[in-house]
N, C-alpha and C positions, 0 to 999 in steps of 0.2 A: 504494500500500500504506500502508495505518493503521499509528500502535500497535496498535490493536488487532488488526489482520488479523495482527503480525507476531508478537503475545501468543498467539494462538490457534492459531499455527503450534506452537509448543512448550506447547502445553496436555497433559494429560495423554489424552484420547483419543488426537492424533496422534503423541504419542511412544509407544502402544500399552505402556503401564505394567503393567497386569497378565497382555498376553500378551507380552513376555521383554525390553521395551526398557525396565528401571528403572536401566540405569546413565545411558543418557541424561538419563532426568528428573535423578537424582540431582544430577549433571553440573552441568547450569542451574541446579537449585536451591541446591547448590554454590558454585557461581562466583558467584550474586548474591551470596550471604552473605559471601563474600571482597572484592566489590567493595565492599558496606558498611564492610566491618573496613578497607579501603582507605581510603576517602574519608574515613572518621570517624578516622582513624592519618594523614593527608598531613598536616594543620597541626603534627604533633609532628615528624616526620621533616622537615620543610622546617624547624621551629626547632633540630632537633640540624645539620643543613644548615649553620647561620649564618644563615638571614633574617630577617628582623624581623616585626614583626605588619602593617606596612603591604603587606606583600611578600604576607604569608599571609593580611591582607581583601581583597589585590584577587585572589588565587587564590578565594577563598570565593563574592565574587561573579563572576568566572567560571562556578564553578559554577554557580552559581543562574540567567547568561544562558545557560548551555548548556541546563538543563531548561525553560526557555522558549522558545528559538529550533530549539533541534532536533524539535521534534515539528510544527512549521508547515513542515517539507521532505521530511516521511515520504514526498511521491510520490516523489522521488528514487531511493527503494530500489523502485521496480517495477521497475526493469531488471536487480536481481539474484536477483527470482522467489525458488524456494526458495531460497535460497544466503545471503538476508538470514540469518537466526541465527548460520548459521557466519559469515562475512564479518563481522558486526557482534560475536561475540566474538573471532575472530582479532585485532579493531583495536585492542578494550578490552586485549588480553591485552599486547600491542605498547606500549601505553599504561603499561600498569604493569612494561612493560621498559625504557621511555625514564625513568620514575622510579626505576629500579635504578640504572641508568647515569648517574644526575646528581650522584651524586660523584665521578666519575670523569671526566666533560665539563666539568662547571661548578665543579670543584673548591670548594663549598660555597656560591661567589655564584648570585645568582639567575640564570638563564639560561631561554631559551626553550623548552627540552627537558620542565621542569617544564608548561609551558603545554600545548604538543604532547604530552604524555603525560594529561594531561588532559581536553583536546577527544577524545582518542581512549579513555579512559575512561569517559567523559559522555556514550558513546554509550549502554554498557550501561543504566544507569539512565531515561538521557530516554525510550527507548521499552519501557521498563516489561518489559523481557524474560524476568523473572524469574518462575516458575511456582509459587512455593511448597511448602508442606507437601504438599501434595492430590496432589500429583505423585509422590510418592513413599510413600504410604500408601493400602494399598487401597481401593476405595470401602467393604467390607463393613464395615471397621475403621474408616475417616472417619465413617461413621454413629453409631458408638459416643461417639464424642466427644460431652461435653455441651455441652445446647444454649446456655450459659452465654460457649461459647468460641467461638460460631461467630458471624462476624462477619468484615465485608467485607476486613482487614485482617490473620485473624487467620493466615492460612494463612503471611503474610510474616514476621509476629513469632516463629511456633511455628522456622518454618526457623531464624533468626538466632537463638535461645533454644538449637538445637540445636548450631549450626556456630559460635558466637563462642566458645563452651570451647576448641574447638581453637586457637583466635586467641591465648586467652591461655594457654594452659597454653606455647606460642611463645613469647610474651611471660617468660614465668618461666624458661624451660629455659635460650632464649639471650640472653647479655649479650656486650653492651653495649646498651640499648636503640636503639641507632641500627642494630647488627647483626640485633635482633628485628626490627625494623619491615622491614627488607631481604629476611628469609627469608621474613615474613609474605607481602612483595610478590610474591617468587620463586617460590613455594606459589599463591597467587592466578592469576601467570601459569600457570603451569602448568597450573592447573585449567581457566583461559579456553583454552587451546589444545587441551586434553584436550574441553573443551563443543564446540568448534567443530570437531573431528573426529566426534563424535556425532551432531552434528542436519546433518555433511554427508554422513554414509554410512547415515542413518533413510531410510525410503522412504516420500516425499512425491508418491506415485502420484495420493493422492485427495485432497492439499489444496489448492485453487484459491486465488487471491487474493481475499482478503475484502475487502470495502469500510466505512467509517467507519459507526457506525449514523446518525449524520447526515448524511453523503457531502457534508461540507463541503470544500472545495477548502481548501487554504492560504492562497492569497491571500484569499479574503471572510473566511480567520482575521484577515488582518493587517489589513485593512481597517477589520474592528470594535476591533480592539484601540485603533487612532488614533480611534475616535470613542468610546470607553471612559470616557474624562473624562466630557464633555461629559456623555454621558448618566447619571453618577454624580452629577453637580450636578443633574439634573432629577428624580432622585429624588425621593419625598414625605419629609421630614423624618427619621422615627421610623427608612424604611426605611435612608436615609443616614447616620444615628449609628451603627446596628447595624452595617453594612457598616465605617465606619471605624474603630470601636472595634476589629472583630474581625481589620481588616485591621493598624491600630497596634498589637497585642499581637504577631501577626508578623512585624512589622518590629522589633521589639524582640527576639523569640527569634533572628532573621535576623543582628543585632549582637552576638549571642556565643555561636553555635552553632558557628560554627569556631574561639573560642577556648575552649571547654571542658575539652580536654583538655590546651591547654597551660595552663591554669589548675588542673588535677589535677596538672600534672607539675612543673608548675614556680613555683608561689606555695603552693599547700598541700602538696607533695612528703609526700602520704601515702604511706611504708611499711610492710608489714605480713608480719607472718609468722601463715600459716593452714595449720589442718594440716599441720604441718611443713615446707610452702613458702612462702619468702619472693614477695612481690608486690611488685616493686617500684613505683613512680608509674604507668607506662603499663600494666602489668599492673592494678591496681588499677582504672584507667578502665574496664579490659573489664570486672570486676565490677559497675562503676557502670553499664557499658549493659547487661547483663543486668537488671538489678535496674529498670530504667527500660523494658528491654523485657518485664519478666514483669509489668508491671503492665498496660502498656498493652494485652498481649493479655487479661486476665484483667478488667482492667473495665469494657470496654464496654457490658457488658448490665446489669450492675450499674446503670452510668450512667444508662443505660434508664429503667431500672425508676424511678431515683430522679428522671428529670425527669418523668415522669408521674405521679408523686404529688405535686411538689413545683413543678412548672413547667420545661420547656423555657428558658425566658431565664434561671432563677434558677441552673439547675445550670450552662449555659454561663458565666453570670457568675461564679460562682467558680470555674470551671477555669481562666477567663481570669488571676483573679486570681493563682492559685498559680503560672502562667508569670508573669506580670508580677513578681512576688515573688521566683522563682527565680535569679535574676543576683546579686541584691545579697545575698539570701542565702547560695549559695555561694558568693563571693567574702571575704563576712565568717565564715564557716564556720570553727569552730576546726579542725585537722587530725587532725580525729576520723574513723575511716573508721565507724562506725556512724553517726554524722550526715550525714556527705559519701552515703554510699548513701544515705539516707530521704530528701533534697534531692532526689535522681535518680528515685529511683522514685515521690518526688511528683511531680515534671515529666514522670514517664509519664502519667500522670493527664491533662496536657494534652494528648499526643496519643492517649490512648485517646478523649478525650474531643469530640479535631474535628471530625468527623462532626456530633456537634450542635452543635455551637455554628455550624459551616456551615451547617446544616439549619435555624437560627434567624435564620439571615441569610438565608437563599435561599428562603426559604419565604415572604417580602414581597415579595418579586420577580418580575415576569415569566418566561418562559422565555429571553427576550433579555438583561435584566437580566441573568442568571445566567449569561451567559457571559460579557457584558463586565467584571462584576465579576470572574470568575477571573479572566482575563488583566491585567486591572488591579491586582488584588491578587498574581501571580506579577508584573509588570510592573517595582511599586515597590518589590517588595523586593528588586530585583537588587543597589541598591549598598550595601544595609545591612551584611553582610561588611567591605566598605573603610571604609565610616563608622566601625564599628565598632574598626579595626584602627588608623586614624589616629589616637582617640582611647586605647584600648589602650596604640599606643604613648609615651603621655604616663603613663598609670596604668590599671593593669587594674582597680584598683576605680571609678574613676571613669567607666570602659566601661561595667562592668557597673552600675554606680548609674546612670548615661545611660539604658541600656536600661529599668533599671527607672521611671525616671520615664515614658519615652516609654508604654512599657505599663500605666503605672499611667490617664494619660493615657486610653488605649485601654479600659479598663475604664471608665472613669467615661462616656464617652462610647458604650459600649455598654449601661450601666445606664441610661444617660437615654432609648439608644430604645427601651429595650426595656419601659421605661415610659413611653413618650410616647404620646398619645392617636391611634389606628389613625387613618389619612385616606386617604381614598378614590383610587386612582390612574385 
């Protein structure tokens, strides 16, 4: 069993959405958005914890070896047939009970509970389980949406646009923010236990096991991954700047994505009172991912439009930029929350905008090429989190200026392939 075969299991056909099963969909699409508000809320709650930023890069990069290593053992889950969704949100849901439980076990040192609540976390996301907006809005009414918004992405952004208000309006209700982030978790399990009773009492009479659309085994995954180098230095020139340029900009956003929000919570400690409610730091972050996710759903096509008048390399060039720019920027941010949001919703702009700048590296490429280079580029960025964290913990601006040199880096050597003279492969 795929990702894919296990995505398609919880698609909106076989949870039968418009004839009476929308609390299932609901459900999934639900529990992703809470696993989001998790994952992007664990680096704050492990720092109200007591652990340091070395504790919280090598949690980061954990994650990022979990989203690479767990999708190369998907055959594993053939032996739980239909029962994978449920069984794999029951784990996630356990996961975010083991992180309830770790001030209570680990009395606020690090301990291994945090890990194991993670690995069983990292399940939900590595095989992409989550069904989006689509799943829960009829087709006759998904048609309606403009075509401005529909894009490969956007079904995941519209859900999180909808379900992070709940996140924070938590955030604002209950204090301590140590006790928010707790209810948040509490809330999230619940909803993973609540998904995984849904897709185990749906009737999976007529869904068979699907296969990969490439029906690559795992192993010749790992196999190409180990010769993934090699064949990136045999690249022709132009297409190996472009790849590295675009791969050093993620390695840069990779060095201070998990400390973002303790850089909203705890170096520029923006407070705010809106509409009559106070926001406090971690509150205020969920505004800042709002505001970086309604960007990213809304201009993608935009983006479109403007590299086809403009060029494909020229607009990926400065999306790169304004990620590469973004660290050192907010870190130097006065603790303005109007500046602190437009920071954010400009770095939406870089992932509204990966698609192409992917599609300008992948487009010089073989179809071989184009896998070894994922894997390679998910590969290296696994330790960027702890690089990041070990530096952090000397100065967070000096992290986030690190980052941004490495990215700036990255842009320069993506503008040179993307003007370097084509050569024949």
């Amino acid at each position: 069993m795929t990702p894919d075969s296990i995505r398609r299991r919880t698609d909106p056909d076989h949870l039968d959405i418009v004839t009476g099963r929308p609390a299932a969909a609901a459900a999934v699409v639900g529990f992703d958005v809470a696993v989001f508000a998790a994952l992007r809320y664990a680096p704050e709650y492990l720092r109200l914890l007591g652990n340091g930023p070395l504790f919280i890069g090598l949690f980061g990069s954990l994650a990022a070896l979990i989203g690479l290593v767990y999708p190369a053992f998907d055959a594993g889950l053939d032996r739980l047939g239909s029962l994978a969704g449920p069984v794999l949100a029951g784990l996630a849901s356990f996961g975010l009970v083991c992180w309830l439980l770790v001030p209570q076990v680990g009395a606020g040192r690090p301990t291994t509970l945090v890990f194991v609540g993670l690995l069983l976390v990292g399940l939900w996301p590595a095989f992409d389980l989550g069904i989006g907006l689509d799943a829960v809005v009829p087709r006759h009414v998904a048609e309606r949406v403009p075509h401005a918004l529909r894009h490969d992405r956007a079904s995941r952004y519209a859900a999180i646009l909808l379900g992070l208000p709940a996140v924070v309006w938590v955030l604002v209700e209950v204090s301590p923010a140590r006790a928010a982030i707790q209810v948040v978790l509490g809330l999230a399990a619940g909803l993973g236990l609540t998904t995984a009773v849904f897709l185990a009492v749906r009737d999976d009479s007529t869904i068979g096991v699907l296969s990969s659309p490439s029906g690559e085994p795992s192993t010749a995954r790992r196999r190409r991954l180990r010769g993934a180098l090699a064949a990136f230095r045999s690249l022709p020139r132009a297409s190996r700047q472009l790849a590295l340029g675009e791969t050093l900009v993620a390695l840069a956003v990779g060095m201070v994505s998990v400390f973002l929000v303790i850089t909203v919570t705890s170096v520029l400690r923006i407070d705010i009172v809106l509409l009559g409610f106070r926001f406090r730091p971690d509150a205020f972050f969920g505004l800042c991912l709002l505001a970086e996710t309604l960007v990213a759903l809304v201009a993608p096509r935009p983006l479109d439009h403007l590299a086809d008048r403009l060029g494909r390399e020229r607009v990926a060039t400065a999306l790169l930029l304004v990620a590469a720019l973004f660290p050192v920027a907010l870190v130097a941010a006065p603790a303005n929350p109007a500046v602190v949001a437009a920071l954010f919703a400009a770095f939406g702009l870089y992932h509204a905008g990966l698609p192409l700048g992917r599609r300008a590296v992948e487009s010089t490429l073989d179809a071989d090429d184009v896998d070894r280079y994922r894997l390679l580029r998910a590969t290296v960025r696994v330790p960027t989190a702890l690089v990041g964290g070990v530096v952090y913990a000397a100065s967070p601006t000096l992290a986030f200026g690190l980052a941004t040199v490495v990215g700036a880096v990255g842009v320069r050597e993506f503008l040179v392939g993307a003007t370097w003279p084509v050569e024949s492969t």
